[in-house]
N, C-alpha and C positions, 0 to 999 in steps of 0.2 A: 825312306829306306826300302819299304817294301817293295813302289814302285822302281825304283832303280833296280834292286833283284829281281822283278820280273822283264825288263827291258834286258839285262846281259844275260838274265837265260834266252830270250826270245833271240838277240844277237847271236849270240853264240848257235843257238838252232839252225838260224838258216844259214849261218857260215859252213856250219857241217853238212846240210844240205846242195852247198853251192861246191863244198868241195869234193864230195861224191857224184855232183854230174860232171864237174871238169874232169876227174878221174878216172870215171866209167868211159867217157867219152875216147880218153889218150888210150884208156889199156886194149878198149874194142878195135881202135880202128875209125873210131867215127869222124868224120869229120868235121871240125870245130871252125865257129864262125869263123875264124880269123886265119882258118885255109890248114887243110890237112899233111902232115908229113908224117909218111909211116915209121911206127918206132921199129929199130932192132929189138933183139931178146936183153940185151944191155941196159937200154934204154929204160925198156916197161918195165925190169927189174928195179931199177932206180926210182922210176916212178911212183912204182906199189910202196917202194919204203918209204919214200916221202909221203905217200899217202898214210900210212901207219903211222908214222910221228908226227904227222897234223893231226890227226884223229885221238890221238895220245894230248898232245897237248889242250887242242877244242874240251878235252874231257874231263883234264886237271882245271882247266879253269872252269869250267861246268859246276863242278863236286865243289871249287872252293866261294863259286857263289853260295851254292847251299847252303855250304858250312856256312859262311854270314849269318845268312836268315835263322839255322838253328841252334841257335849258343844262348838262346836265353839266360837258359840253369846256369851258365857259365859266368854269365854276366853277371845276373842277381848273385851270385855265390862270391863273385870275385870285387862287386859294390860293396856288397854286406847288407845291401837293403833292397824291397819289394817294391817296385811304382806301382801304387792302385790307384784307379780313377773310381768315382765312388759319386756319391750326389752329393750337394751344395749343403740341403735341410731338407730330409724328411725321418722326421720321427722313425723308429722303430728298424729301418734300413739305413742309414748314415746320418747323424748330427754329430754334434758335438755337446756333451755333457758338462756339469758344471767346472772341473777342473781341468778345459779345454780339450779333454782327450776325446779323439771322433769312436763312437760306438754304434751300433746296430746290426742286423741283419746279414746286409750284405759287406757289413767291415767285419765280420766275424770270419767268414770265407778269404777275405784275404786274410786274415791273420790265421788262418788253418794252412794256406799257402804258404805264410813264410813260416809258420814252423816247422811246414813238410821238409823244408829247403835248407832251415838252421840258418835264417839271418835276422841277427838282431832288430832290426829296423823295418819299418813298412814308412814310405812317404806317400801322404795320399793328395790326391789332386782333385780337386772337385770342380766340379762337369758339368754343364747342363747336356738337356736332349741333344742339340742341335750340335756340343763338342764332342759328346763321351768318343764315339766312331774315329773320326778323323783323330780326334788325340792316339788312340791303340793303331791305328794303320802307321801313322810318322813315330814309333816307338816312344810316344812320350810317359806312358804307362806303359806296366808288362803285362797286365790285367787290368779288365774292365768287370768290375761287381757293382753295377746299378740298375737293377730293375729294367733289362735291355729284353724284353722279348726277342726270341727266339721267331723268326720269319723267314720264308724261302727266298727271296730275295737281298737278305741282308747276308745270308749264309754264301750263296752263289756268287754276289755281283762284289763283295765289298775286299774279300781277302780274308776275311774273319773266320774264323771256327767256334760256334759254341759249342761249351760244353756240356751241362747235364742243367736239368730244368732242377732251382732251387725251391720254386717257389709256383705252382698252379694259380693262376689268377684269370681275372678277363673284367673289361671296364663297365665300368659303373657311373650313375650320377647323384650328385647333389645337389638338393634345395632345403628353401629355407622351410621349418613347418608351416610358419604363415601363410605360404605360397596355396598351401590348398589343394598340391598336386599328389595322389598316391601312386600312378604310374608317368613314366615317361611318353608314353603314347598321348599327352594331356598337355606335353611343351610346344602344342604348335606356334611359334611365332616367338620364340626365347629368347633370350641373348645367354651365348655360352661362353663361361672363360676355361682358355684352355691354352696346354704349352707346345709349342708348337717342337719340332724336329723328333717328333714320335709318332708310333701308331696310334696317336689319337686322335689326330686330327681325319683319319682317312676312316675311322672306325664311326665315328660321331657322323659323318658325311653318308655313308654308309647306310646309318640307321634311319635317319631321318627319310633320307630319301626315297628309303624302301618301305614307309610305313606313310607317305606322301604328307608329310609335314615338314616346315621350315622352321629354319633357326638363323641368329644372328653370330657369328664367333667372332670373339675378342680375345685374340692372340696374343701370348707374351714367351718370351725366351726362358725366364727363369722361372721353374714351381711358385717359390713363394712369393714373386709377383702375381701370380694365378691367382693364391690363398688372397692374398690382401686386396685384389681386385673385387673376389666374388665377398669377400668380410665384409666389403665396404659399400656392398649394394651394384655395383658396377652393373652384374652378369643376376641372372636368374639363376643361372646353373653353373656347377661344379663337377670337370669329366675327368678323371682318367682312372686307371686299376683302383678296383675297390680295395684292397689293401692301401694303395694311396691314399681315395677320400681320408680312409679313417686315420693314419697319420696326419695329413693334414688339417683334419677336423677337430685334433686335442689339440692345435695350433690357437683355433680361434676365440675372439671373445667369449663367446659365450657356446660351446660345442653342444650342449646339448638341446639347441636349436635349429640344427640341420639334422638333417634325414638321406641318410643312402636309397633311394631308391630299388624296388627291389628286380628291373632287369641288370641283366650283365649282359650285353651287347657283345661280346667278342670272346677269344680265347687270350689269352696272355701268358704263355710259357715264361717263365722268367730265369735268366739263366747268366752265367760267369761268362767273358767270351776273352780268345785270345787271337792272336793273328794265326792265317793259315800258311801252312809250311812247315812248322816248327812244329813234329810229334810229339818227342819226348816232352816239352812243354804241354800243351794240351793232355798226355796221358798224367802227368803229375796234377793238374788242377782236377781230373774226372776222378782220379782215382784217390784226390785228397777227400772230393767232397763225398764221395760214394763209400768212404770209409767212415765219414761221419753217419750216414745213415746206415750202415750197416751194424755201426757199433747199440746204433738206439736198438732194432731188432734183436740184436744179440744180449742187452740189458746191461753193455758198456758205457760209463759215465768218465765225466772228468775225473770226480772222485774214488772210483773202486778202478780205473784201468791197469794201473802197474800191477795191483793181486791179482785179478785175472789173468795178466800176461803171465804171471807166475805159478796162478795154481789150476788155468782152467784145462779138461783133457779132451775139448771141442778139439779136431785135427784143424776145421775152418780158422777159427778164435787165434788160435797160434798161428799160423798162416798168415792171417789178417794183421797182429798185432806184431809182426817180425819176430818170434819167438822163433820156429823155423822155416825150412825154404829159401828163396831167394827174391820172392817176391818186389819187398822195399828196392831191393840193391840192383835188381834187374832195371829199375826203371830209373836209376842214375841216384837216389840215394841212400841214405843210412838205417840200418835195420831198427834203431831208434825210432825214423821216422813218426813211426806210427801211433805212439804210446807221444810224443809231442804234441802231436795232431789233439787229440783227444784230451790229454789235460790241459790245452791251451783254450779251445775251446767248445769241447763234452759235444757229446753228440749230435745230431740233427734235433729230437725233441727239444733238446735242451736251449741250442742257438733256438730255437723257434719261440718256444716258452718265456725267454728271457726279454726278448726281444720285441715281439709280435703277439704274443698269447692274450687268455681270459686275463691274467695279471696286470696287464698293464694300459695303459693309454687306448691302446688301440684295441684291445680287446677280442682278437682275430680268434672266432675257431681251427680244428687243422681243417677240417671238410677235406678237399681234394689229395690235401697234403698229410695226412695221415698214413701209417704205413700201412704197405700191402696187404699184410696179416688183420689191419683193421679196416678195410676197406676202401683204403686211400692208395692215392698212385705214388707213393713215397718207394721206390724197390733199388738194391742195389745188386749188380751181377753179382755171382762166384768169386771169393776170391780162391780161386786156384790156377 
């Protein structure tokens, strides 16, 4: 789809290009390949008009391409459900828990999306590296929430827009303790498992290269072929975002005989992404998940938001939570909105904590991702 809208805006451009030099050409006087004959005043009057109601028409069809590309909100509202693409199995960001329902991280973020939105439903599809992209460019999802770092060339070359960074990472690796190694500068000669249609493979190539040691990599498509390759002895090492490892690592037999290594080799924005074109879409997913972290700052939970929205006399607070202004409804929905957002699912601490935190499996501190008040790059604009 996306392709096809960029081909009849392109057509359509240089038709209106073609039809401004034929036209400039007849009104001047110029002489035109196919042999000049001067107009009367009758003439070029006729002409100019024709030239105006081409230009009228090139311009209706122009606008109703767009419109195409931007009706997401339109779409999702009038399905009744959200497409998220999301990952296969990784702990803490997308699995599925025992009574089949998919939970973590970045399915928390689509389910703040479709509350923004008021549709019952979320379908989620699960991705690897090498489909998540091509699935959101051919509209098969409306969002992508998988641990998609954030890249200058994935933003420019692909059609995609991301949105706000969920999550500060950068990759890491795994061995076994046995192994004997306390730094990565001690894998010369490795074998690496690793997934391929990410930046890890370019990060990993990268390091070694630059630190004049070699590796061997043993590539697989899907994560948990990665886990069970490197479980099984396969690979010496285990690469990609250290928030991965450790999801991955409450996977395995026996977890607390790997060791994260303590370089991080890269940066890893990690972030929601949706296709480019479509604004009012991209300003609903920044502005859903930028209200989750503004609610943490503000000391708004799943649990105390409705009294807030009721009794707090912050001018911001009210603003933020559609109490007043027009904030919500400016950007296509419901003054509601926002107080759904947050008791669906509570703030940024909260998604983080429940998900990712000291509490669980993976046992993540916030480090990067703490808020700005506490030293982390966690910040959300103004809402005003």
């Amino acid at each position: 789809m996306l392709y096809l809208q960029m081909f009849v805006a392109a057509y359509l451009f240089l038709s209106l290009l073609l039809l401004i030099a034929v036209h400039t050409r007849s009104y001047r006087g110029i002489p035109k390949p196919w042999g000049d004959v001067p107009l009367i005043s009758g003439e070029r009057d006729c002409t100019m008009r024709s030239f105006f109601v081409s230009v009228s028409t090139i311009a209706v069809l122009a606008a109703a391409a767009v419109g195409v590309q931007a009706a997401t909100l339109e779409e999702v509202q009038k399905d009744g459900f959200l497409k998220c693409g999301t990952h296969i199995e990784n702990p803490g960001f997308s699995a599925l828990d025992s009574k089949g329902q998919r939970i973590g991280f970045d399915v928390d973020f689509c389910r703040a999306v479709a509350a923004a939105v008021n549709v019952p439903e979320i379908k989620y599809t699960a991705l690897t590296s090498k489909e998540r992209l091509p699935a959101l460019q051919s509209g098969e999802v409306d969002l992508l929430s998988r641990t998609t770092t954030h890249t200058m060339s994935r933003d420019i070359q692909l059609g995609l827009d991301f949105t706000v960074t969920t999550l500060y990472d950068g990759q890491g690796m795994m061995v076994r303790k046995d192994l004997g190694v306390k730094s990565a500068k001690e894998l010369d000669g490795a074998t690496v498992c690793l997934q391929t249609g990410s930046t890890t493979e370019l990060n990993i190539t990268d390091y070694f290269r630059k630190n004049g040691i070699t590796f061997t990599p043993v590539v697989f498509d899907k994560q948990p072929d990665v886990r069970k390759a490197y479980d099984s002895g396969r690979c010496d090492v285990h690469t990609t975002d250290i928030s991965g490892l450790a999801a991955q690592r409450s996977l395995m037999k026996n977890p607390k005989e790997h060791l994260i290594l303590p370089e991080v080799i890269s940066k890893e924005p990690l972030a929601p992404v949706v296709r480019h074109g479509d604004n009012q879409w991209a300003d609903i997913v920044r502005w859903t998940i930028w209200l989750t972290m503004a609610a943490e700052e503000k000391g708004i939970t799943a649990e105390n938001v409705e009294q807030v929205r009721a009794e707090s006399k912050d001018p911001e607070v009210q603003r933020m939570l559609g109490k007043t202004g027009t904030l919500w409804t400016d950007l296509g929905l419901d003054a509601e909105a926002p107080v759904r957002i947050i008791k669906t699912v509570g703030n940024y601490g909260q998604i983080f904590d429940r998900n990712l935190g000291p509490e669980t499996p993976l046992g993540l501190e916030r480090g990067f991702n703490a808020q700005w008040i506490d030293g982390g790059l966690i910040y959300a604009p103004p809402f005003r």
